[in-house]
N, C-alpha and C positions, 0 to 999 in steps of 0.2 A: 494582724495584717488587714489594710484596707483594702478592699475589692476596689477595682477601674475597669471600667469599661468605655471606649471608643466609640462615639458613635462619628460616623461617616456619610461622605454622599454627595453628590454634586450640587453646583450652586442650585437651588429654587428644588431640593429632592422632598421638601419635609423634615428635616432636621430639627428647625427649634419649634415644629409644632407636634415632633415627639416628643422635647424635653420639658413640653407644656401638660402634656399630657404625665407624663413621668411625674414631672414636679405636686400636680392635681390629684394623684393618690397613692402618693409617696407615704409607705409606712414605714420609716424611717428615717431618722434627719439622715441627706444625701449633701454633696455636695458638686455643682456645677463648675465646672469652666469652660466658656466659653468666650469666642472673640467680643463681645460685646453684647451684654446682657441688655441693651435700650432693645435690640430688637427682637428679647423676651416676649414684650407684652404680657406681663403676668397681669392675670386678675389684680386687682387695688388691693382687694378683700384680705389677698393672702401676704399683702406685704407690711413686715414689720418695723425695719428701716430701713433705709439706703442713702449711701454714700456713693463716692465716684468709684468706689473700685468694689463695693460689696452690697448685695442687696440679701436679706435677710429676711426669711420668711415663716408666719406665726407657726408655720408646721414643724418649723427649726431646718429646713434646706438651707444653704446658701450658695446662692450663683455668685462667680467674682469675674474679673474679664481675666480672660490668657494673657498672662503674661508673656514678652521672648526668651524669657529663661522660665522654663516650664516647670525644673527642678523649683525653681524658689515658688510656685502657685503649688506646686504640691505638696511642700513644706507648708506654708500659708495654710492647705485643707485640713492640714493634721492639727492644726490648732484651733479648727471650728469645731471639733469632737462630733464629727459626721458619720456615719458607719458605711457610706462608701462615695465614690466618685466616678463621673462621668466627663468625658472630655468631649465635646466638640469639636472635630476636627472642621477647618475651615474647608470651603468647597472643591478646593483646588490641591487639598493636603493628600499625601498615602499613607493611611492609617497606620502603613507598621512599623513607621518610625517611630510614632507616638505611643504605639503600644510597647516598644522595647522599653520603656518608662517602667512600665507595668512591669514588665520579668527583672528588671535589675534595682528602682529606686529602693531605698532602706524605708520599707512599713507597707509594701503595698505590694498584691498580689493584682496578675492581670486576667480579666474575668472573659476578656473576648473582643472583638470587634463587630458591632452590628454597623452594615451599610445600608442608608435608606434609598431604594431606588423607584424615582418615579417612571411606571412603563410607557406612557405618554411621550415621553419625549428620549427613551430608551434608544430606537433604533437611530434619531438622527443624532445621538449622543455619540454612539457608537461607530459612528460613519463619519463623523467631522476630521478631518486630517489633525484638528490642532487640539482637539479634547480627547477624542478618543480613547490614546492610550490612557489619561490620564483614567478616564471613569472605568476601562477596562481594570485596571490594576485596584482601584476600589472595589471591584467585586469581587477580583479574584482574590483579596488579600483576606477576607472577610469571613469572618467566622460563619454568621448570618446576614441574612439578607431581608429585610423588609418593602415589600413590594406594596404601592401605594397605584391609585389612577391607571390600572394596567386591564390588558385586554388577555387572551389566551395567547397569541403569537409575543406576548413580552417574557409570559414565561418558558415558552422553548425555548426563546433566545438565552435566559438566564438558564437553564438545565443543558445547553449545549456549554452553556463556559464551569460547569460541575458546582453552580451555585448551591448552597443550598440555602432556600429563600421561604418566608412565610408572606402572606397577606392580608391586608391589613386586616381585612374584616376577621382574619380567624387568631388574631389577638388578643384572648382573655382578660390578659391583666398587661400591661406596659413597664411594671413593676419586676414580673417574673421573668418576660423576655428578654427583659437588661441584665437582670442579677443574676439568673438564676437558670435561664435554659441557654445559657451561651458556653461553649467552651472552648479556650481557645489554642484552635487545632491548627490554624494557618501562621502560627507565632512563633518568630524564633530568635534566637540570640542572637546580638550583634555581628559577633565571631561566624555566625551560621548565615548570616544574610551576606553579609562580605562573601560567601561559599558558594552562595547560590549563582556567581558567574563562571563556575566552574562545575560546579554541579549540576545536576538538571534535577526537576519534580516532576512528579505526576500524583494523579487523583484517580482515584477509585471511589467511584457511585454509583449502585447498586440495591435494588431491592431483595435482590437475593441470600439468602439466609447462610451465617457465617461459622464455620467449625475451627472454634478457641484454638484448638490445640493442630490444627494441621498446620494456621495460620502463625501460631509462634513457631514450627519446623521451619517455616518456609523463610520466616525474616531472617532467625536463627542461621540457613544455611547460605542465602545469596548475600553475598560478603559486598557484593555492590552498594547494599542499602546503608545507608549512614543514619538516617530518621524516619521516624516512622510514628503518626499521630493519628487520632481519630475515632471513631467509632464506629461499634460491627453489632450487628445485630445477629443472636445465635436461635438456633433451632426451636430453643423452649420460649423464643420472646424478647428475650432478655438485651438489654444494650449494654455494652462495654467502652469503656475508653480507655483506649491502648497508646503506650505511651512507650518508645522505643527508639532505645539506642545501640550505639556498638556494645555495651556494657552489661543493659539487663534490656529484659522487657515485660512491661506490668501492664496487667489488667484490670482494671477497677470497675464495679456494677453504678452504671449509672443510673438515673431518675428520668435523663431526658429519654422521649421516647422520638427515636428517627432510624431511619435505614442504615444502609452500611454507608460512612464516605471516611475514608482515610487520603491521608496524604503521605510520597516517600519524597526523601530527598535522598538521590543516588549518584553513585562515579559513575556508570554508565547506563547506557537504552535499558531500559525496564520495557518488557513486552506482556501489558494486561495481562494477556492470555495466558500466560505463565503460572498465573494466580488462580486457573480453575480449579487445581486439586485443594483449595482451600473452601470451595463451596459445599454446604452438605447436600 
């Protein structure tokens, strides 16, 4: 299975000067689509050939332009023998149509959606009648968050809508944040997103330290909850990703290290507070 990963953001967020950076120490051939690779700018140095529709780089990436049939540009990736893919969503795009790619194409698993948000221009984004909702629903669709040009009042803003975001500066490697520390928690089936007009979500974020087993009673017992995704962080340290349906529900030991933020999707009000007896 090929890893994908979404990255997102509004027009002028930083977008293709993450996937410059990506592309620049990339350890492994990857592969690119985006709207239009001219406004790359990749280094000369790293380009091997290019065509109108594929540019080809000595490190073995290849960026191609997005096609409008997306199926066939990811068909197309599976034949450049790349060991994962990244899609650019265009500025105006919501990432999680583009990510239901990921959960259903034949060869490709979906690694997450990263949104780049520049804080700079965060709150008049947010306040424009005719953009607004568009950028609110990039953040909220999103796995992670990359925060670029931002001051302390951009990150309340994004901890009040249960972002969970990094900064630029505290990005080790661009390689791992895409591949490797995303998980994608806000992703759901087609059948499930059609549901979401009749269902409602909530999110849970929290620093407070999470008890495994009071926490499967309690999914176990309120019959409202339909999904249930995320990550809990438990008394000895430890993170888990909790993955939950009507049918089971599994816990697997993760690597990434973050707080508790899960998401439900339920038939009816879920009341936070309900969920204290699952704190230890």
């Amino acid at each position: 299975m090929i890893p994908l990963t979404i990255i997102s953001g509004y027009l002028g967020s930083g977008k293709t000067t993450l996937i410059n950076q990506l592309l620049r120490e990339a350890k492994n051939p990857i592969g690119v689509l985006v709207n239009d690779f001219g406004d790359l700018q990749v280094d000369a140095k790293l380009i091997e050939n290019k065509d109108s529709l594929t540019l080809s780089l000595t490190n073995g990436c290849v960026c191609c332009n997005l096609n409008e049939d997306l199926g066939s540009s990811l068909e197309q990736m599976k034949e450049k023998d790349v060991e994962a893919v990244v899609i650019e969503a265009s500025g105006v795009a919501l990432p999680i149509k583009l990510a239901n790619y990921g959960l259903t194409w034949p060869g490709y698993s979906l690694s997450g959606i990263l949104s780049v948000v520049q804080g700079e221009s965060l709150i008049n984004l947010l306040s424009d009648k005719f953009v607004s909702k568009t950028v609110r629903a990039q953040i909220e669709q999103a796995d992670q968050i990359l925060l670029n040009r931002f001051q302390d009042k951009d990150k309340e803003i994004l901890s009040r809508l249960n972002a969970d975001y990094i900064t630029e500066k505290e990005v080790k490697s661009y390689w791992d944040l895409i591949f490797e520390e995303i998980t994608p928690v806000n992703c759901f089936t087609e059948q499930e997103l059609d549901q979401h007009s009749t269902f409602q979500s909530s999110v849970l974020s929290t620093d407070k330290v999470i008890n495994r087993n009071r926490l499967e009673r309690y999914l176990i017992k309120n019959s409202s909850i339909e999904r249930a995704k995320g990550w809990i962080r438990d008394e000895g340290g430890k993170t888990w990703l909790l993955q939950m349906n009507k049918s089971e529900c599994n816990f697997s030991i993760s690597s990434y290290e973050t707080n508790t933020r899960l998401v439900f999707i339920h038939t009816q009000d879920l009341d936070l507070n309900s969920l204290d007896p699952i704190y230890s």
